[in-house]
MARTIZA-670197 format. One record per residue (C-alpha): x, y, z; chain; residue in three letters; residue number from 1. Coordinates in steps of 0.02 Angstrom, whole numbers, always signed. Example, Ala and Ser with C-alpha at 12.3 -4.5 7.8 and 13.67 -1.06 7.14 Angstrom:
REM residues 2
+615:-225:+390:A:Ala:1
+684:-53:+357:A:Ser:2
This chain:
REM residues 161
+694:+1337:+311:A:Unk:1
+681:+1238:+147:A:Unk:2
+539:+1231:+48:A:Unk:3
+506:+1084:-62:A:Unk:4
+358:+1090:-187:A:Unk:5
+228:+971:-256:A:Unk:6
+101:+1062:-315:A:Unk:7
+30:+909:-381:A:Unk:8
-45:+836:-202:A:Unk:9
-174:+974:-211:A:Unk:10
-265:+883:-321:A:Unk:11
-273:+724:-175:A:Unk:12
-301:+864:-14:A:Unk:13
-442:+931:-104:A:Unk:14
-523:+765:-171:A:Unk:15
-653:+658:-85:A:Unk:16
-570:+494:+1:A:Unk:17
-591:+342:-79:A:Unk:18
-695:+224:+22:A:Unk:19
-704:+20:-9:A:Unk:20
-570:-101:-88:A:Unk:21
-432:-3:-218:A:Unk:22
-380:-170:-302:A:Unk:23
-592:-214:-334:A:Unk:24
-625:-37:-383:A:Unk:25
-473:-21:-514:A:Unk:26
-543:-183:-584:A:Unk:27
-721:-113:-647:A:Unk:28
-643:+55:-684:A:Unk:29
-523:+144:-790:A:Unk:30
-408:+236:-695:A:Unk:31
-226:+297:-745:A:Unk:32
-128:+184:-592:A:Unk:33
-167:+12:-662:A:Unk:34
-77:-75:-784:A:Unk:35
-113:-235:-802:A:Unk:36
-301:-321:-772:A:Unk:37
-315:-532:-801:A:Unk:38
-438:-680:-752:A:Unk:39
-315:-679:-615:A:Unk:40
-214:-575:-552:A:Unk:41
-190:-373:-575:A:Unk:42
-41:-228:-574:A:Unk:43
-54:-53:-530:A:Unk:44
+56:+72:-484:A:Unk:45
+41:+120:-282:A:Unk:46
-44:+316:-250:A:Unk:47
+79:+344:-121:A:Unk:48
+244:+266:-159:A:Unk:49
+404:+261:-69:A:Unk:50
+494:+261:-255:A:Unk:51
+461:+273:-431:A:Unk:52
+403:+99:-490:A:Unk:53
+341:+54:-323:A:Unk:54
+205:-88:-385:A:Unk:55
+65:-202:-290:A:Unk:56
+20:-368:-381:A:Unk:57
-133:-440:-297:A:Unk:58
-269:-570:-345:A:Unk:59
-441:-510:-436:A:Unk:60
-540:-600:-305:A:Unk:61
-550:-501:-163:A:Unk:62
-454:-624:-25:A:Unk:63
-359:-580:+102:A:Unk:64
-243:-721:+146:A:Unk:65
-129:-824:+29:A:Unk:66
-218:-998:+101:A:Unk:67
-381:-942:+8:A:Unk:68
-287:-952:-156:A:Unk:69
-292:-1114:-257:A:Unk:70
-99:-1172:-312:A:Unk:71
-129:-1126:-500:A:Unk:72
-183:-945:-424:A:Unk:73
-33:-920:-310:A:Unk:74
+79:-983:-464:A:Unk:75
-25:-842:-564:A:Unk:76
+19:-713:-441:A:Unk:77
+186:-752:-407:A:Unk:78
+226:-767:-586:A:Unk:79
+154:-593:-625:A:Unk:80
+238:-535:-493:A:Unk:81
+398:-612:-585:A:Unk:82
+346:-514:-741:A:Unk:83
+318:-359:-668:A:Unk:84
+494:-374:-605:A:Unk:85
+543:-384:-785:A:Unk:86
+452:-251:-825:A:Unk:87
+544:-137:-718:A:Unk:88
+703:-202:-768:A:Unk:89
+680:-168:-931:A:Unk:90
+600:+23:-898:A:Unk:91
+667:+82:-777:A:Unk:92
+843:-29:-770:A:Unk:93
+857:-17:-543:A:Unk:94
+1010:-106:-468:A:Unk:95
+876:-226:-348:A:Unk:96
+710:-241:-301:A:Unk:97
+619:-237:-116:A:Unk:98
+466:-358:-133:A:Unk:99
+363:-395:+21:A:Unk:100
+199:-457:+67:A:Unk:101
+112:-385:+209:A:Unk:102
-18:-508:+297:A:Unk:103
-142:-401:+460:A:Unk:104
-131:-219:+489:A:Unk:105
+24:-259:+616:A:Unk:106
+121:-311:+497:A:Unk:107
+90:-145:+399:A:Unk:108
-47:-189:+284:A:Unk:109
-128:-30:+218:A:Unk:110
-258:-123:+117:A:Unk:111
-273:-289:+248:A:Unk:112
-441:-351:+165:A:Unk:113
-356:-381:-32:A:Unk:114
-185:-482:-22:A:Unk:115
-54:-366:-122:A:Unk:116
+114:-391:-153:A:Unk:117
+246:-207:-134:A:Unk:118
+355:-206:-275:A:Unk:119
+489:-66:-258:A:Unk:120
+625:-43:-367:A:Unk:121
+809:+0:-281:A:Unk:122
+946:+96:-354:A:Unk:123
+1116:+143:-261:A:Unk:124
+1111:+316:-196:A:Unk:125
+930:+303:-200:A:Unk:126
+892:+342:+0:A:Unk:127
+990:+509:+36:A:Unk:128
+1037:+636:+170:A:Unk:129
+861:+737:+141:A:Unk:130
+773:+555:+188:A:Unk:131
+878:+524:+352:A:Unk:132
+893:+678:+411:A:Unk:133
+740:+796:+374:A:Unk:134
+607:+615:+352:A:Unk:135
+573:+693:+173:A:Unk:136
+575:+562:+24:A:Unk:137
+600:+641:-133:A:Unk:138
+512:+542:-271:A:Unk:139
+596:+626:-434:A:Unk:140
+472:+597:-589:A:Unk:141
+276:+618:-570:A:Unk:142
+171:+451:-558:A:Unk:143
+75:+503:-723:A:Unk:144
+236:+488:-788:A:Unk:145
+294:+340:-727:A:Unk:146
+127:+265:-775:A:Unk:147
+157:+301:-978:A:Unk:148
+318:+229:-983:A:Unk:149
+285:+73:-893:A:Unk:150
+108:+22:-978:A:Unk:151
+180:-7:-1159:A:Unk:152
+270:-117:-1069:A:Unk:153
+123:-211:-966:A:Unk:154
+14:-192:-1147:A:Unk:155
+136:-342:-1206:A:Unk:156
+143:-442:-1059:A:Unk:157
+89:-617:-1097:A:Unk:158
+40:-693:-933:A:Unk:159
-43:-862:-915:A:Unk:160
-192:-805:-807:A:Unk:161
């Protein structure tokens, strides 16, 4: 039998859950997952990602469908989602990008009560034997990580919000 290691999700098994809205409570807290926070929309960095990178852009007001969103706020969002894009490319240089919206807990939401988009970054090679055969994703850099190269990044941004 294999063993594979992260030591680091003893820190989430042994922590209380959070309860309530992620997106609402990174907005009136610091936390090391978000990195970008406008009138409008938001970034941060998804807890449990399928990939290094793996982003959700959603609106600051707490909505849950894209018809609730005035057409200077879904311009907002979808250009920040354009600009995290960006981001990435420049960081983290992936060969494509998976970006998705899921709308009702059917269609996969985790967080159905705040809209979010799912940015993931792609790179060839990137889903291997130990995903398809033994179900195990293998995310290769730790999030903290992740999170200090990409917010120098998000720091410059300049997003009309």
């Amino acid at each position: 039998m294999e063993t594979m290691w992260a030591p680091w999700r003893m820190e989430y098994i042994l922590s209380e859950k959070d309860e309530g809205c992620i997106f609402c409570k990174a907005l009136s807290e610091q936390n090391d997952l978000t990195l970008y926070k406008g009138k409008v929309t938001m970034v941060m960095m998804n807890k449990f990602p399928y990939i290094n990178g793996h982003l959700l852009v959603a609106p600051t007001q707490h909505l849950s469908t894209l018809h609730q969103l005035t057409r200077e706020e879904m311009g907002c969002l979808l250009e920040t989602v354009d600009a995290s894009i960006g981001v990435l490319k420049q960081a983290m240089n992936p060969d494509g990008f998976n970006v998705g919206l899921n709308l009702g807990k059917v269609a996969g939401a985790g967080v159905e009560e705040h809209l979010h988009f799912h940015i993931v970054p792609r790179w060839f090679g990137d889903t291997n034997a130990l995903t398809v055969f033994a179900d195990v994703r293998v995310i290769p850099e730790h999030l903290l990580t992740t999170y200090q190269n990409l917010k120098p990044y998000f720091d410059k941004l300049d997003i009309i919000t």
